[in-house]
N, CA, C and O atoms as a DFTB+ gen file, in Angstrom:
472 C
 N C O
     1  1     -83.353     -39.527     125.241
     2  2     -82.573     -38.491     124.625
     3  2     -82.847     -38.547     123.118
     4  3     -82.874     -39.594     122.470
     5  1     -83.062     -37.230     122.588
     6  2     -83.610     -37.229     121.112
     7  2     -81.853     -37.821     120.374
     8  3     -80.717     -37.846     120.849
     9  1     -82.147     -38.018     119.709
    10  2     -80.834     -38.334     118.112
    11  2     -80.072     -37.321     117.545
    12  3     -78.984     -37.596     117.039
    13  1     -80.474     -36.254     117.563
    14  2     -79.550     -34.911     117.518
    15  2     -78.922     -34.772     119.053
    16  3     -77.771     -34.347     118.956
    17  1     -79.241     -34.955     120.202
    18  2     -78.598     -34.849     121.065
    19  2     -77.757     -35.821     121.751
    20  3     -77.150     -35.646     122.807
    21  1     -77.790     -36.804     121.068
    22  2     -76.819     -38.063     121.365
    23  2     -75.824     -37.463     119.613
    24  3     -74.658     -37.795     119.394
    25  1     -76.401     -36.862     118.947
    26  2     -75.332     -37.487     117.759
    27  2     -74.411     -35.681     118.484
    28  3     -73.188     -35.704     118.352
    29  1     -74.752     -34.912     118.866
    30  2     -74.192     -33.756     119.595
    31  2     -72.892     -34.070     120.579
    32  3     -71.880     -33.373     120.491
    33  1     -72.980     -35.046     121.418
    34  2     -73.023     -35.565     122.311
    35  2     -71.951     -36.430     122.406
    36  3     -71.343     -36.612     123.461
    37  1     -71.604     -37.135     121.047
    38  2     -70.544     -38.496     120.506
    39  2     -69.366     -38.026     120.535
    40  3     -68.503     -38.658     121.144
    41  1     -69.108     -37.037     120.008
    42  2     -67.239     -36.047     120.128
    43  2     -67.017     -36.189     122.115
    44  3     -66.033     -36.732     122.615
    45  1     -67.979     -35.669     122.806
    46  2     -67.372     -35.353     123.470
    47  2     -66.840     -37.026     124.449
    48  3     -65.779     -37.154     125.060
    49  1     -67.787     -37.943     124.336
    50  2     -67.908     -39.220     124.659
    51  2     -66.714     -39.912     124.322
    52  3     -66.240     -40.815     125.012
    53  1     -66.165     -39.436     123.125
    54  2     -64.917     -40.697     122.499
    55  2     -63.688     -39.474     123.155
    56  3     -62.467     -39.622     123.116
    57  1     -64.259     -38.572     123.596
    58  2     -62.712     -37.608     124.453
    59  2     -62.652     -38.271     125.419
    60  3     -61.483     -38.317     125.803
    61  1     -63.459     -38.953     126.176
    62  2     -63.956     -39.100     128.142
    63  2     -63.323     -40.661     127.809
    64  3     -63.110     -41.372     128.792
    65  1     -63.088     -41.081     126.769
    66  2     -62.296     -42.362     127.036
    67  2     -60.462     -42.422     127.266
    68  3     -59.676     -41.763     126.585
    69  1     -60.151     -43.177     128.151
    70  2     -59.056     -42.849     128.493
    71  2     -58.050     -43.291     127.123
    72  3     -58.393     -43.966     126.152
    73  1     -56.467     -42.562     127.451
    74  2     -55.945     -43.146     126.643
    75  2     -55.042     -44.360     126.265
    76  3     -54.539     -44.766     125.218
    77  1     -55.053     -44.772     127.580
    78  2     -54.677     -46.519     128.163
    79  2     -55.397     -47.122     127.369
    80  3     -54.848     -48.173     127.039
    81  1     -56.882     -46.902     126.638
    82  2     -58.203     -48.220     126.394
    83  2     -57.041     -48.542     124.874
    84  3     -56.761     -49.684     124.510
    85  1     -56.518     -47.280     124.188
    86  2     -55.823     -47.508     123.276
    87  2     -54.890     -48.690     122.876
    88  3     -54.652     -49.265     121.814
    89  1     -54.418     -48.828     124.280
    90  2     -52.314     -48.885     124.273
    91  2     -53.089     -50.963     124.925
    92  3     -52.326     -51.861     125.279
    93  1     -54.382     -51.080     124.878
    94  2     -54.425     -52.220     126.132
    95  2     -54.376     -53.260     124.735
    96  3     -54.830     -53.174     123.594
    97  1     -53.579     -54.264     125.475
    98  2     -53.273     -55.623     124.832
    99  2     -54.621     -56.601     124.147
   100  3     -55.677     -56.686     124.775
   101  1     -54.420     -57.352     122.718
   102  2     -55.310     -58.015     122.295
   103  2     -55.032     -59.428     122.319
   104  3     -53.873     -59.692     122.640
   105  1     -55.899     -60.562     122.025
   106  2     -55.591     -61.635     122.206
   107  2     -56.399     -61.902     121.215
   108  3     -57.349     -61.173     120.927
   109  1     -55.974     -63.425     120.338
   110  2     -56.813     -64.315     119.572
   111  2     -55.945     -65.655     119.334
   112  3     -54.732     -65.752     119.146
   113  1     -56.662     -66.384     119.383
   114  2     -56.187     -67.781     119.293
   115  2     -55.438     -68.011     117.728
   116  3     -55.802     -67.413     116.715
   117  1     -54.493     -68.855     117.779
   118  2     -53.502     -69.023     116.347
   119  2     -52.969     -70.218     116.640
   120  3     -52.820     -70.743     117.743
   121  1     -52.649     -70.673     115.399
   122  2     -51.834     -72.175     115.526
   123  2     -50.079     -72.534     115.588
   124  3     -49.431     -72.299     114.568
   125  1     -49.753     -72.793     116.148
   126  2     -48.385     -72.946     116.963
   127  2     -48.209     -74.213     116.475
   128  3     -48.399     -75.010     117.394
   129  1     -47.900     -74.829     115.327
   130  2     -47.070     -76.137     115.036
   131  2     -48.551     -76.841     115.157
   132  3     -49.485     -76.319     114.549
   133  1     -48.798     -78.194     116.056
   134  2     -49.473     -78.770     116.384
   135  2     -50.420     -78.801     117.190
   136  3     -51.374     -79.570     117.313
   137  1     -50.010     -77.687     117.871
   138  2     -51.113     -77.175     118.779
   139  2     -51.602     -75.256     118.838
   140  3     -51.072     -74.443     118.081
   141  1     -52.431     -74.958     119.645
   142  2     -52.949     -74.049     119.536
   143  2     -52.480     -72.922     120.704
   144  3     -52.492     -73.327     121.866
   145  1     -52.087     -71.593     120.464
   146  2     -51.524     -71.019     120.977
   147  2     -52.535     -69.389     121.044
   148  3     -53.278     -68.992     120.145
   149  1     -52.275     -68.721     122.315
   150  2     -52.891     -67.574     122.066
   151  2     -52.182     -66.696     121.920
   152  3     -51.156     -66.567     122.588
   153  1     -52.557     -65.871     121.002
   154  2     -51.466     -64.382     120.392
   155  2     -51.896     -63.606     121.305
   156  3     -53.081     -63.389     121.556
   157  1     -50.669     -63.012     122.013
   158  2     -51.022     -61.804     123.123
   159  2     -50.396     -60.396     122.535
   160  3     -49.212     -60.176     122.792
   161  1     -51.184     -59.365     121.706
   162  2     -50.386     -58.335     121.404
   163  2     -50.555     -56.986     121.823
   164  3     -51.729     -56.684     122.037
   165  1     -49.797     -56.184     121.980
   166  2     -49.904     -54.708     122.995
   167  2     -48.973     -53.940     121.875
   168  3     -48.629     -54.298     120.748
   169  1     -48.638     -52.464     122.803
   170  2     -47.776     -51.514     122.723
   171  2     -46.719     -51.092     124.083
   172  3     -46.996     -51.438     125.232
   173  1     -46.144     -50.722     123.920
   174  2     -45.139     -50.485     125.192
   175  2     -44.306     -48.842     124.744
   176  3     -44.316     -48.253     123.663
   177  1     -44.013     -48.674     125.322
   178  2     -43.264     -47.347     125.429
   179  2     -41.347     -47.954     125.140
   180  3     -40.930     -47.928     123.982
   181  1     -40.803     -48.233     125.794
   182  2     -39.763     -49.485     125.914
   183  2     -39.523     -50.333     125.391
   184  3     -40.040     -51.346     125.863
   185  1     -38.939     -50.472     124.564
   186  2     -38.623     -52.754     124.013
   187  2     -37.877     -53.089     125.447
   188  3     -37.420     -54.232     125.432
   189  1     -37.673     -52.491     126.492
   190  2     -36.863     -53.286     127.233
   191  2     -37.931     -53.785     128.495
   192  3     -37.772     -54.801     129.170
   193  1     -38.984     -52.863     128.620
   194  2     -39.805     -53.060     129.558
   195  2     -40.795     -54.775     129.420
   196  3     -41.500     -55.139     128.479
   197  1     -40.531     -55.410     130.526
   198  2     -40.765     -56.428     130.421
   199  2     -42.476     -56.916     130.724
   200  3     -43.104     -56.295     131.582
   201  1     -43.059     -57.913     130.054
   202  2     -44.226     -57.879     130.124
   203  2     -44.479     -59.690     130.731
   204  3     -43.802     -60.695     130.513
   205  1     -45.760     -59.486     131.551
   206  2     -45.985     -61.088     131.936
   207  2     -47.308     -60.938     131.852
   208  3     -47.976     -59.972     131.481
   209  1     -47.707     -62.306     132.347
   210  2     -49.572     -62.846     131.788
   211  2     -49.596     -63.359     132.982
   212  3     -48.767     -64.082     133.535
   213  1     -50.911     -62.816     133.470
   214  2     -51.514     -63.538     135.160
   215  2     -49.868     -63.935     136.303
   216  3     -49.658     -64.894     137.045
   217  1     -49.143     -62.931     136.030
   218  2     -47.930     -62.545     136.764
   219  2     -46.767     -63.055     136.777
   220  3     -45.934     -62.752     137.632
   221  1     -46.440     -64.354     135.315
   222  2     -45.918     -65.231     134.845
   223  2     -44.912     -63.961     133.617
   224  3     -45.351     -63.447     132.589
   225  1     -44.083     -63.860     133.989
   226  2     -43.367     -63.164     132.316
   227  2     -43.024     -63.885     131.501
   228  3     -42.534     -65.014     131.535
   229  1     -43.400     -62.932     130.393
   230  2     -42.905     -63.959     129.060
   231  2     -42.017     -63.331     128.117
   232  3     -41.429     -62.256     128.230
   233  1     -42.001     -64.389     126.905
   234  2     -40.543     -63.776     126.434
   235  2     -41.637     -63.023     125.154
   236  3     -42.787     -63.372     124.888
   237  1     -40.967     -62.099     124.625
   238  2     -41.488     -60.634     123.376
   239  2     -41.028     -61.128     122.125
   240  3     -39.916     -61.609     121.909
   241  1     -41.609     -61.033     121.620
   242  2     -41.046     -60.690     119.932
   243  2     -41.639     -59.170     119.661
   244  3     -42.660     -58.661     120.123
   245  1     -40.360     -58.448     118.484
   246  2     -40.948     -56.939     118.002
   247  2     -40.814     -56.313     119.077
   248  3     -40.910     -57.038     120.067
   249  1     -40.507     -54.543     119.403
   250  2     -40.415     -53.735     119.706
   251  2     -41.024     -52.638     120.542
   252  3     -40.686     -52.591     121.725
   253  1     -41.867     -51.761     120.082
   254  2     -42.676     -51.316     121.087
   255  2     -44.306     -51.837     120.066
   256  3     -45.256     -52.273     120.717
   257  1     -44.351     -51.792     119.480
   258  2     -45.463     -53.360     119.037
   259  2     -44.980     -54.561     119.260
   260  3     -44.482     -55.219     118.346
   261  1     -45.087     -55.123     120.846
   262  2     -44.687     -56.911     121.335
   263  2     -46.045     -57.642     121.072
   264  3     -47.224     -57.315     120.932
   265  1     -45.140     -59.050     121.074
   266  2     -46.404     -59.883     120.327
   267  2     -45.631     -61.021     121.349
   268  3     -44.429     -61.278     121.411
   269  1     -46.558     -61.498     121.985
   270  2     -46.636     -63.021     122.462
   271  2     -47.024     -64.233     122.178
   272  3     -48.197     -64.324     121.816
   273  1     -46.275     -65.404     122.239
   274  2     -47.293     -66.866     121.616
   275  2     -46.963     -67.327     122.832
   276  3     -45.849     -67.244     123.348
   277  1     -48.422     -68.064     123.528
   278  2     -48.313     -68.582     124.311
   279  2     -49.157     -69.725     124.592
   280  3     -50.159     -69.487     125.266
   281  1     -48.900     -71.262     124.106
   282  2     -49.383     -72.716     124.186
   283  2     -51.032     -72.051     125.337
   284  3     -51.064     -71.197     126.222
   285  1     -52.206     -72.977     124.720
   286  2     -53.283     -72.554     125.415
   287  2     -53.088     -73.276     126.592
   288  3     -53.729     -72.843     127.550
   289  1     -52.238     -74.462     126.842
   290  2     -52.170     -75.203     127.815
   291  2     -51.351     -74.697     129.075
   292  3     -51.338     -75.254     130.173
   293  1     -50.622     -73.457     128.697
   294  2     -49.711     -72.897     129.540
   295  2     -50.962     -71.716     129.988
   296  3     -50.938     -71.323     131.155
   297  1     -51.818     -71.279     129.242
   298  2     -52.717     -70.247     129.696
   299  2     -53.720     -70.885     130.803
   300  3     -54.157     -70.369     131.832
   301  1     -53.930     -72.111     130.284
   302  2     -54.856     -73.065     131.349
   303  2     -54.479     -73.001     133.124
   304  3     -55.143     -72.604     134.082
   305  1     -53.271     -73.517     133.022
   306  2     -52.529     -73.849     133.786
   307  2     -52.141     -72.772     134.696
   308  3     -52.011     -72.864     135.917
   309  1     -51.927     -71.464     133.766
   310  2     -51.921     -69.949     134.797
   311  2     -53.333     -68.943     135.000
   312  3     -53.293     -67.726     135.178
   313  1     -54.589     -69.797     134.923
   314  2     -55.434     -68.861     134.999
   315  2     -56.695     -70.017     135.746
   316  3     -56.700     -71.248     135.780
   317  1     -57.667     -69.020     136.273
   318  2     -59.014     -70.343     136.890
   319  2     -59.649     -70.268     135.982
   320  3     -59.718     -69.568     134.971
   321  1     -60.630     -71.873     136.847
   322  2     -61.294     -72.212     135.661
   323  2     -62.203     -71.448     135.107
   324  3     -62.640     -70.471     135.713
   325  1     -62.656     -71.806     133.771
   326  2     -63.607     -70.296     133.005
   327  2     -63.553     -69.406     133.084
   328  3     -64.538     -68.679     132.961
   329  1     -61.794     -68.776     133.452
   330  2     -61.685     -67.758     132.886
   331  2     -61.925     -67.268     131.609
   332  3     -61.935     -67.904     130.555
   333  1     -62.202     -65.559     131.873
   334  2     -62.868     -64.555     130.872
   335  2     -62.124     -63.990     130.183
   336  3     -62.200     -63.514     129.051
   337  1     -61.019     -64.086     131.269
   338  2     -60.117     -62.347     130.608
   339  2     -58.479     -63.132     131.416
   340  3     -58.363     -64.238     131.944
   341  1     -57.895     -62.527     131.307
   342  2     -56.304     -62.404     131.533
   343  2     -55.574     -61.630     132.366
   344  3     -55.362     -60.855     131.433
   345  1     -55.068     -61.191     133.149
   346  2     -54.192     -60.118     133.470
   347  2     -52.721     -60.026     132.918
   348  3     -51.886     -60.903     133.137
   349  1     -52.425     -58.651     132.030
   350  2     -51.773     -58.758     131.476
   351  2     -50.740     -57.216     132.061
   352  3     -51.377     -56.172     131.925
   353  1     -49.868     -57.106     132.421
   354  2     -48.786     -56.262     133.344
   355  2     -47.479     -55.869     131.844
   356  3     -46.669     -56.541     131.205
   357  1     -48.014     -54.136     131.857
   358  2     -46.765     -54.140     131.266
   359  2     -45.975     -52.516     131.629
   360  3     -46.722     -51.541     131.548
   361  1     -45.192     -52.387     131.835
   362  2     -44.802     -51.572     132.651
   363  2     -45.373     -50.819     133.775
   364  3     -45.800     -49.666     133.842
   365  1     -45.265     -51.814     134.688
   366  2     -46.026     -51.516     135.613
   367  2     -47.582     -51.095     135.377
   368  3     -47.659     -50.004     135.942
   369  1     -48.666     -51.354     134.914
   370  2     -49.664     -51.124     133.782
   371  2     -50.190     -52.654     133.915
   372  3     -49.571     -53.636     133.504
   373  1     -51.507     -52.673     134.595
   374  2     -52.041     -53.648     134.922
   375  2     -53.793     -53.729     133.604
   376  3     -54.919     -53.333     133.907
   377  1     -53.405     -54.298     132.387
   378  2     -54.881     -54.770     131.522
   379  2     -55.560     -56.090     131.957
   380  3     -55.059     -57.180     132.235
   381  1     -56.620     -55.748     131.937
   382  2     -57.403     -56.727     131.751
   383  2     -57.759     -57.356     130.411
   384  3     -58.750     -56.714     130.062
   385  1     -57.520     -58.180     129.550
   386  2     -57.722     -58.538     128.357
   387  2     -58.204     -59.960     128.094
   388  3     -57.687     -61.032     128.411
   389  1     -59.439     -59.665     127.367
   390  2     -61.108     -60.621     127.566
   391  2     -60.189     -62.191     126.562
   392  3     -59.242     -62.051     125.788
   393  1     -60.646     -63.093     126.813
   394  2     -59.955     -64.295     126.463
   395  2     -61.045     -64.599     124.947
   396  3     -62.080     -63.934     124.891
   397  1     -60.756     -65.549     123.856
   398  2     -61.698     -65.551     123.356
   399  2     -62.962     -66.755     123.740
   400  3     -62.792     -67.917     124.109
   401  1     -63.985     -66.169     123.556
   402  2     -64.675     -66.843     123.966
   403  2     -64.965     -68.397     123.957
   404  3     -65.056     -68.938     122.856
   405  1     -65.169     -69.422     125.508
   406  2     -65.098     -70.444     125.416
   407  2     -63.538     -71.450     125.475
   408  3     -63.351     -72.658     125.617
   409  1     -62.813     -70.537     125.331
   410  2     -61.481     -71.068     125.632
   411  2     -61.220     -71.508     127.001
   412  3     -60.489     -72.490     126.868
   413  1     -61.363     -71.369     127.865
   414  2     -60.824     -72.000     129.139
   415  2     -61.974     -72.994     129.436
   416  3     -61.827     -73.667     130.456
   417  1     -63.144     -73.201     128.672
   418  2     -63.914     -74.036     129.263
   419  2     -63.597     -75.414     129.030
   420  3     -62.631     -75.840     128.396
   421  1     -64.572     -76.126     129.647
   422  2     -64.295     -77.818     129.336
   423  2     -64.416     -77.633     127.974
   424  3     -65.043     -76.830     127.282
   425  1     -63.080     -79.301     127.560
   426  2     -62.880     -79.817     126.533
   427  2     -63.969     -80.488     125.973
   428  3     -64.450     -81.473     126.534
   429  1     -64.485     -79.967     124.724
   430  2     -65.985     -80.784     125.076
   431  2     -65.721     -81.479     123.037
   432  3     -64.929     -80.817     122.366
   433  1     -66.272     -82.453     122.487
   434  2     -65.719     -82.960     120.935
   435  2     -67.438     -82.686     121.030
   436  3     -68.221     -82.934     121.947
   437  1     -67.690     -81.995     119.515
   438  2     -69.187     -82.037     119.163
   439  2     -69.732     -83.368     118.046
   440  3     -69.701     -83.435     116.817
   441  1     -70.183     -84.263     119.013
   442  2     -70.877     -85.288     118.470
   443  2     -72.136     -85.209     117.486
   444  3     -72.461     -86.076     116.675
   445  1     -72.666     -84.198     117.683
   446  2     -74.105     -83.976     116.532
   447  2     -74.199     -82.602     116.796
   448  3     -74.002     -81.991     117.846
   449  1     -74.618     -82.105     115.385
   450  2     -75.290     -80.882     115.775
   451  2     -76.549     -80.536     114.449
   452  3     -76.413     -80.254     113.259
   453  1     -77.637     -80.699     115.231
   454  2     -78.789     -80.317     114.609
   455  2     -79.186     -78.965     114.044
   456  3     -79.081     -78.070     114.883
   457  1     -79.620     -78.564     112.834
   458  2     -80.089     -77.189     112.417
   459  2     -81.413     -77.509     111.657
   460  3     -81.591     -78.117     110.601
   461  1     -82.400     -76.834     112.630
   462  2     -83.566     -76.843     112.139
   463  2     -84.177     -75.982     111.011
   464  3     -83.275     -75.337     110.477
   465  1     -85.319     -75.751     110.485
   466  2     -85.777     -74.319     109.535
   467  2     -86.814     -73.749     109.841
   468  3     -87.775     -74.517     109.820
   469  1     -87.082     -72.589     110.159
   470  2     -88.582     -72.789     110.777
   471  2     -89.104     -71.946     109.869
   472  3     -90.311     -71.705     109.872
């Protein structure tokens, strides 16, 4: 496809996306006291509508912008191993939301790490 017809083409592409991709929950790792916690944050329609992680509810902070902290060890514990992503349920509203990368894998301490120059 020529470049005028993809750049033609881009309006109608960002219409054909739904409007759920908007409203779907983010995650990034943050520090919780002594240990490490993942920030789970969305939108909701409701402050009353209740939200859970891999079918576990949790408790909200904030309004119809909710924000979750949730110990990585409690995420471990509710998800398999090397998990990618999350399932995250919020009014009835089932996301999938990608974990950051390398988090559920083995605990691994980096003993050396070499950088070459070529």
């Amino acid at each position: 496809m020529t470049r005028i017809a993809m750049l033609a083409l881009s309006p109608l592409l960002a219409l054909s996306t739904p409007a759920a991709a908007a409203d779907a929950p983010d995650t990034r790792l943050v520090q919780c006291g002594s240990q490490s916690c993942l920030l789970v944050s969305g939108r909701r329609a409701d402050n009353a509508v209740p939200v859970s992680i891999n079918g576990h509810e949790v408790a909200t902070s904030g309004a119809r912008r909710w924000r979750a902290r949730v110990p990585v060890a409690t995420i471990r514990s509710w998800s398999l191993p090397y998990a990618q992503s999350i399932s995250i349920t919020v009014a009835e509203t089932a996301y999938d939301a990608r974990l950051p990368v390398g988090m559920l894998g083995p605990k691994r301490d980096l003993a050396l790490l070499v950088v070459r120059v070529k």
